[in-house]
N, C-alpha and C positions, 0 to 999 in steps of 0.2 A: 504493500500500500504506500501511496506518496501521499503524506499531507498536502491541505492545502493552507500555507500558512497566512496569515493577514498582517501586516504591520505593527499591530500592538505586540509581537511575537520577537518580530525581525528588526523592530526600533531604528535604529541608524548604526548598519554593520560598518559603516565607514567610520566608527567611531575607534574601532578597532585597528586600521589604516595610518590614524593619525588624522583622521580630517572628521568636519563637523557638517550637518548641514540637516536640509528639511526630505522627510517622508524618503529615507533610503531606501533604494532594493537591492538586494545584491544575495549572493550563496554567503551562509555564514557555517563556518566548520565543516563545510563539505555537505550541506542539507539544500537538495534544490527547492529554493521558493516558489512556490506558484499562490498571487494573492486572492482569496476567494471570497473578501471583505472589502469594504470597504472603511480601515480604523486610521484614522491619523493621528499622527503625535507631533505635537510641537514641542522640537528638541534644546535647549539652549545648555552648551557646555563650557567650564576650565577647564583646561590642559595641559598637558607639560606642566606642570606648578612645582618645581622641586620643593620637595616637602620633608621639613626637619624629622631629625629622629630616624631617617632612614639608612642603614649602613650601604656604602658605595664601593666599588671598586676601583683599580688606579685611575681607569676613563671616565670616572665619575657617574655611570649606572647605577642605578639600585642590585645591591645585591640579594638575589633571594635565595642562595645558599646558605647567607647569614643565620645566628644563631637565634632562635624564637626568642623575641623581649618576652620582659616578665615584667608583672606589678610590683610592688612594692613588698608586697606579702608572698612571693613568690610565683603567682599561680602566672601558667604563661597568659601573655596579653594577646586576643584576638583581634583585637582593633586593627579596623583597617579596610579597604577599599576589595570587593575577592569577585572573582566571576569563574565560568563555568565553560571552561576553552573547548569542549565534547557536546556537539550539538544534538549527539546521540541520545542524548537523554533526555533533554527535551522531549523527543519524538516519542520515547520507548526507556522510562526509567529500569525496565526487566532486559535493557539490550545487549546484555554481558551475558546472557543466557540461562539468568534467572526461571525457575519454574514458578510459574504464582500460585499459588493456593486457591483460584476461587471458588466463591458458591453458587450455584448454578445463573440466581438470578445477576451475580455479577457479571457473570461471562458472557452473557446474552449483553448485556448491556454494553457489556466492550464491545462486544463484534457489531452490533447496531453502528455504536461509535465509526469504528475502523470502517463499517462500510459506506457510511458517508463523509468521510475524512474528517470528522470531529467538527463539525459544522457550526454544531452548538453550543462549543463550547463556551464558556464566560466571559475570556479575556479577547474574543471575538466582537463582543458587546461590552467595552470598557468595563466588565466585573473584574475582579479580583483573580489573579492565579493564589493558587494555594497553596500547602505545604506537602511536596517539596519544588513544585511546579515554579514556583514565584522564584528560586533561584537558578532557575535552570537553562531562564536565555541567553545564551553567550552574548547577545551584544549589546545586555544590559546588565550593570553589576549591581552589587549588593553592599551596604555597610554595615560592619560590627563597630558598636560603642560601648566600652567594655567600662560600666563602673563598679563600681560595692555594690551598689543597690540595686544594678539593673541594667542587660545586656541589651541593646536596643540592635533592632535589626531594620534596615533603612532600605528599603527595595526599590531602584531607582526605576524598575517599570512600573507606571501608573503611581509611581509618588507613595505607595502603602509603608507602611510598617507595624513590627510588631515589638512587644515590652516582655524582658523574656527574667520576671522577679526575681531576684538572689537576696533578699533579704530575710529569708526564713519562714515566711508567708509558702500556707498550702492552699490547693485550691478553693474559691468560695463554694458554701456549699446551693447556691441555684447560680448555675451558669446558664444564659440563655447564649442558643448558636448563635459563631459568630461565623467571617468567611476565614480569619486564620486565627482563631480560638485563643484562651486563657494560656499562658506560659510559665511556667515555675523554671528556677536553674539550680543546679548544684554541683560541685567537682568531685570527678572521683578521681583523683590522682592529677595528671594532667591534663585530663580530658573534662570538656565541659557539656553537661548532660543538658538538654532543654525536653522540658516535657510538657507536654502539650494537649489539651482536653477542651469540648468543650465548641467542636467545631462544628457546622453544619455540612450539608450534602450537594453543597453548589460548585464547589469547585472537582477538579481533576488531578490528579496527581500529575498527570504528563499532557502534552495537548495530546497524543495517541489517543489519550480517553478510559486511561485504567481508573475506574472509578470508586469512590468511599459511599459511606455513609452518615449518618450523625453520628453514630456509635467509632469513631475514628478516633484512636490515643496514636499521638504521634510521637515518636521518643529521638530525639535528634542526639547524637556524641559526635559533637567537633574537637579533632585535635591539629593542632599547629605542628608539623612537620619540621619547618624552620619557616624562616622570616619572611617566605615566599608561596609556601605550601602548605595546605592543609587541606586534612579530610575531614569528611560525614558520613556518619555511618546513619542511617533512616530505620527507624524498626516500624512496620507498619501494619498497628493491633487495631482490626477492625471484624469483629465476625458476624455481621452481616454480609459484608461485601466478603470477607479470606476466610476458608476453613481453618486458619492458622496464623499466628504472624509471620511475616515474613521481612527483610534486611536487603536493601540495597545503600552503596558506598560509591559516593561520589567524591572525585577529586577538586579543587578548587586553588586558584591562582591567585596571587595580590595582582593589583592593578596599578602597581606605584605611579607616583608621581600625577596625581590625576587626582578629580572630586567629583561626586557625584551629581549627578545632571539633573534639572526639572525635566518633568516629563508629563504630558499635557496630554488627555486622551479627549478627540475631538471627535468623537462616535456618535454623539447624543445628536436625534435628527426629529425626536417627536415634538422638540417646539416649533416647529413648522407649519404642525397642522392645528395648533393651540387656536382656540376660538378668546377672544374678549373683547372690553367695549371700545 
């Protein structure tokens, strides 16, 4: 199957190039685009911004071999600018040749999806991608802001974010759904656990269209590799949609020297036909 991808997906791959501009199209990570939307974004970026605190090499590069920083209190610091250079997953978070667990009405439901290229899906219609969808377009990154009290995650498509608590706070107990749910944090070692409840049934995991439910616990462990790299491991406990949990592990890049972009989703056409006096 080829998706058919729309803009709010593919943002501006020229961003990746080194250049900036409006309503890009282009292959991003090797995924042929064909747009079967019509979603605009109005892109406005900084670039190149050499940015403190970053270790360099003799030619003055950011080095992402360097050795992970750390806080104060030890625990490494994720902070930082990250995107998703494997456009594979996007398309197919199972593309590593994952088995998925589903239940039957899931599997129906994918292949519905899959047979009409995910047409429907949310961020087709300026909604929200989800978790782990929402970081998985390469040519839009992601920002960790790593404090005491609270990991903020700053999703430069469609401008969303999420609050991901480390103050020792557990979940409330009435959470009504949200599009990317209630977050708690906590360290087990060096890895930083986000766990996540509380979500409703509107998003997709991937635009392929592997699909949740509201009963969806998301359990995210990122670890920082070095100063350049770092992974996520996804556990994804959902048994209405999986007979089981099941784990996929995505890699992810810094994006030195760079800040994150507005990002404007210009989808909305129903005021058009709006009656008044």
């Amino acid at each position: 199957m080829e998706l058919r991808y729309d803009q709010s997906d593919v943002q501006a791959s020229k961003r990746l190039a080194g250049r900036r501009g409006l309503f890009a199209r282009a292959n991003v990570a090797g995924i042929s685009m064909k747009f079967g939307a019509t979603v605009l974004f109005l892109l406005l970026q900084w670039v190149n911004v050499p940015l403190p605190n970053t270790p360099r090499t003799a030619d003055g590069k950011p080095n992402l071999t360097a050795p992970v920083p750390r806080t104060s209190d030890g625990k490494p610091d994720l902070s930082g600018l990250w995107r998703n250079p494997d456009g594979k997953y996007l398309a197919n978070i199972a593309a590593d040749g994952i088995v998925v667990p589903f239940q039957p009405g899931a599997e129906a439901l994918y292949k519905e999806r899959q047979e009409n290229f995910s047409k429907d899906r949310p961020s087709g219609r300026c909604l929200p991608h989800g978790i782990p969808d929402a970081m998985l377009v390469p040519a839009t990154p992601f920002k960790l802001v790593q404090t005491p009290g609270v990991t903020l995650i700053l999703y430069e498509n469609q401008g969303r974010f999420r609050q991901v608590f480390t103050d020792g706070r557990d979940f409330p107990k009435q959470m009504d759904p949200t599009w990317l749910g209630y977050s708690v944090g906590k360290w087990d070692g060096d890895t930083f656990v986000a766990d996540t409840r509380g979500l409703n049934d509107q998003t997709y995991l991937d635009d392929g269209g592997h699909p949740h439910s509201d009963a969806y616990h998301a359990v995210e462990r990122f670890h920082r590799r070095d100063f350049g790299h770092m992974d996520m491991e996804l556990t994804i406990d959902d048994p209405k949609a999986y007979q089981r949990p099941w784990k996929v592990t995505f890699h992810f890049e810094l994006f030195p020297d760079n800040e994150i972009m507005e990002s404007v989703c210009e989808n909305e056409l129903d005021w058009q036909h709006r009656v008044g006096k």
